[in-house]
C-alpha positions as CSV (number, residue, x, y, z in Angstrom):
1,X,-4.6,25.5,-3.2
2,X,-1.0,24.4,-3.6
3,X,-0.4,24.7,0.3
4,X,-3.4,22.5,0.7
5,X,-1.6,20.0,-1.5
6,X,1.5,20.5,0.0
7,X,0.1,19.5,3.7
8,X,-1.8,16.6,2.2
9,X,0.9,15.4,1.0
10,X,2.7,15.5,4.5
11,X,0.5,13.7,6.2
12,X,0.2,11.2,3.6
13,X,4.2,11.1,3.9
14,X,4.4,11.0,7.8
15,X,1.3,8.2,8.0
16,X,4.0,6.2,5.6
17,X,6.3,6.4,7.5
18,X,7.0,3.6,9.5
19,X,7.4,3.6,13.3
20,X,9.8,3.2,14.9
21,X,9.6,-0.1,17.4
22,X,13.0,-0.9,19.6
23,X,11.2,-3.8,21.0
24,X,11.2,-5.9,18.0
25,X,14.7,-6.4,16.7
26,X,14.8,-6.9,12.3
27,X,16.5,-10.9,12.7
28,X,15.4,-11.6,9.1
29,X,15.1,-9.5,5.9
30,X,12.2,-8.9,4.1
31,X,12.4,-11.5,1.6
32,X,12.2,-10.3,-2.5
33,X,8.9,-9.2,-3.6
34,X,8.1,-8.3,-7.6
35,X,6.0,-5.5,-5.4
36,X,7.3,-1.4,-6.1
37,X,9.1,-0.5,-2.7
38,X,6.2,2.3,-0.4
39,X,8.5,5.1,-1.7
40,X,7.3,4.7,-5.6
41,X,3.5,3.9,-4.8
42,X,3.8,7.1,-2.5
43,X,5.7,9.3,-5.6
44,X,2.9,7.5,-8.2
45,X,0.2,8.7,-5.6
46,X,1.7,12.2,-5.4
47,X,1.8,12.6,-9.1
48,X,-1.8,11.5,-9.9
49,X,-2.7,14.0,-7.0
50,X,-0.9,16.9,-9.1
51,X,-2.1,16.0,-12.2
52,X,-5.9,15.8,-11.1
53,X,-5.1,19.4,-9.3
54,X,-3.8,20.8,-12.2
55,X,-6.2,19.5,-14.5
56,X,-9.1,20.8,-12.1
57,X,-7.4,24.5,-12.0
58,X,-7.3,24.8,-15.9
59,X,-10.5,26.8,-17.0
């Protein structure tokens, strides 16, 4: 079950991942959102996925 999780979780990671496009040069930075950055809704995903797989293994 765990390796299950773990390639889940990979592909969630690498479909996060943003690509990469050479033809479109960053002029302007993103400006300041009150919005958690993708990494923390990605690690607050993850964790609710362990906990409902843990909770679901417990007899």
């Amino acid at each position: 079950m765990d390796s299950y999780l773990d390639l889940l979780v990979q592909e969630i990671v690498q479909a996060a991942q943003p690509e990469e496009t050479p033809a479109k040069p960053k002029k302007q930075p993103n400006p300041p959102t009150d919005e958690l950055p993708a990494e923390s809704h990605l690690d607050l995903l993850l964790q609710d996925i362990r906990n409902i797989a843990d909770s679901s293994s417990d007899p």
